[in-house]
C-alpha positions in Angstrom: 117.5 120.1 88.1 119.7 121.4 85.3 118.4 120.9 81.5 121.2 117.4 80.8 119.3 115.8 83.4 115.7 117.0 82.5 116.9 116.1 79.1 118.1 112.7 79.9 114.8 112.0 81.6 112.4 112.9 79.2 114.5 110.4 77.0 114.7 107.8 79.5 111.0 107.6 79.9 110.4 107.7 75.9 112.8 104.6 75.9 110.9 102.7 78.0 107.5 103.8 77.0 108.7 102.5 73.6 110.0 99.2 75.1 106.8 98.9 76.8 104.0 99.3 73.8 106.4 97.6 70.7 107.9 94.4 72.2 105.7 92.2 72.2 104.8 92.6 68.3 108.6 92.7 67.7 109.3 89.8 69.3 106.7 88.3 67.6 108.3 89.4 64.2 112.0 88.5 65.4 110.6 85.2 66.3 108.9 84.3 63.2 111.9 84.7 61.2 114.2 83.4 63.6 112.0 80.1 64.8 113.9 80.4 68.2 113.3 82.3 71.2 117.1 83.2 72.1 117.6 84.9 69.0 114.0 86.3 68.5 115.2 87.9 72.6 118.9 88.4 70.7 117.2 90.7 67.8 114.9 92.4 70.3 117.7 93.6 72.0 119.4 94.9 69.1 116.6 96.3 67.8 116.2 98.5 71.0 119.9 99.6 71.0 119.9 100.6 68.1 117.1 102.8 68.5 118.5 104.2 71.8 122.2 104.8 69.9 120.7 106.4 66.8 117.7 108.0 68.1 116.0 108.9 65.2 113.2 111.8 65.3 109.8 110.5 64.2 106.9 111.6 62.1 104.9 110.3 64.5 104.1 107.0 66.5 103.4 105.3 63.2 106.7 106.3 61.4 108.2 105.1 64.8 106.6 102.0 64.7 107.6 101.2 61.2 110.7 101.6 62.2 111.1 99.3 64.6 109.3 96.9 63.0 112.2 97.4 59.7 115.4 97.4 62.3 113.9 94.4 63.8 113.4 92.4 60.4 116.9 93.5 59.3 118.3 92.2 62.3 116.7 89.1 62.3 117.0 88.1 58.5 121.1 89.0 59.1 120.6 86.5 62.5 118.9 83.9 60.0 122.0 84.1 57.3 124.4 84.0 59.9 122.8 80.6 61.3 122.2 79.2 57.8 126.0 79.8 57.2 126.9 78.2 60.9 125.6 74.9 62.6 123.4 75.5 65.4 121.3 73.4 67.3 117.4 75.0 67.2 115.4 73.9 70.2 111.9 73.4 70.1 109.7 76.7 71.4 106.5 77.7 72.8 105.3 79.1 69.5 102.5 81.3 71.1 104.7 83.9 73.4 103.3 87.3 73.4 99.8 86.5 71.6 96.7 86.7 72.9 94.7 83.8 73.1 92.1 85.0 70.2 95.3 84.8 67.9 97.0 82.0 69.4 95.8 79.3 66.9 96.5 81.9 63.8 99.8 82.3 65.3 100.3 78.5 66.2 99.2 78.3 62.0 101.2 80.9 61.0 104.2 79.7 62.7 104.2 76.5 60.8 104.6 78.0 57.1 108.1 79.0 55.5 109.2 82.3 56.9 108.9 84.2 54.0 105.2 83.9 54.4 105.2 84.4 58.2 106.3 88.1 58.8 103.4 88.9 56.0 100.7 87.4 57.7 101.7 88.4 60.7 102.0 91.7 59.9 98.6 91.3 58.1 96.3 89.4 60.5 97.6 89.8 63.6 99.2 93.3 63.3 96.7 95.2 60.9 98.9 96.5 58.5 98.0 96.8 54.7 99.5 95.2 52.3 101.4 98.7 50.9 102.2 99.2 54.5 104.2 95.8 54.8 105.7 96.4 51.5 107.6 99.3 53.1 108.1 97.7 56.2 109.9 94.6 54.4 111.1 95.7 51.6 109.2 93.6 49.2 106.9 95.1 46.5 103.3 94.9 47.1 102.9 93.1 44.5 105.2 90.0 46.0 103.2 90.9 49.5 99.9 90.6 48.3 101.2 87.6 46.7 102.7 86.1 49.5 99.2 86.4 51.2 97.5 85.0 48.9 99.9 82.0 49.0 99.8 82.5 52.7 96.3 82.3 52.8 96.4 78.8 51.0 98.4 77.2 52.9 96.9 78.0 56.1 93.3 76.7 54.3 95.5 73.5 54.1 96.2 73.5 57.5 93.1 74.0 58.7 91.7 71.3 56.7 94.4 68.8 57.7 93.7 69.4 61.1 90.3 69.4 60.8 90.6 65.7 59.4 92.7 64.7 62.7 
């Protein structure tokens, strides 16, 4: 086997091992911004070809993952000012794809705030990132994330209460 195809290979597999552990939590991030499954699949997709185009050399897997999770919030906040700019029709979703059932109610919580709180908490409960962590993932300062959980956090104690009371 020459080295191009031993190269291309050893690439392939990377691809798809990286395909395999992120997309879930990707998708879940696409989809929280994006409130529809089509375009949360739409940014996913982009997301990945981008990283197979660029190929970027990593720290490590966390530098990686960071990564990915960045493309695939850019992606989907450009996807979410084109549709704000352009009628579409949004069809209601199964808000719980890709979360295990321990999280599913979170999620189903979660899902139900304004986005700008979503991709924190999500990143924060569900994920385990630190606050710092998101602030570098999202751009925000960590003072606006820790703020936007602590909002975040409110909101979902409304929640709770209201459907406690149902």
């Amino acid at each position: 086997m020459c080295a191009v195809t031993a190269q291309y290979n050893d690439e392939r597999r990377h691809i798809e091992y990286a395909v395999e552990k992120y997309s879930q939590m990707l998708f879940r991030i696409c989809y929280s911004i994006l409130d529809n499954k089509h375009d949360a699949e739409d940014a996913l997709q982009e997301t990945f070809l981008k990283y197979m185009t660029k190929a970027p050399l990593f720290e490590d897997s966390e530098h990686e993952k960071a990564w990915l999770i960045k493309v695939a919030t850019n992606i989907s906040k450009n996807m979410c000012r084109f549709n704000n700019r352009h009628a579409t029709e949004n069809l209601e979703e199964l808000r719980s794809i890709g979360v295990s059932d321990d999280d599913r109610d979170i999620f189903e919580l979660i899902m139900r705030l304004p986005s700008k709180y979503k991709i924190v908490l999500d990143l924060y409960y569900i994920e385990g990132y630190k606050a710092n962590e998101i602030a570098k993932i999202t751009g925000a300062s960590p003072v606006t994330v820790r703020k936007r959980l602590q909002y975040g956090r409110k909101l979902l104690k409304s929640e709770l209460e209201r459907n406690d009371m149902k």
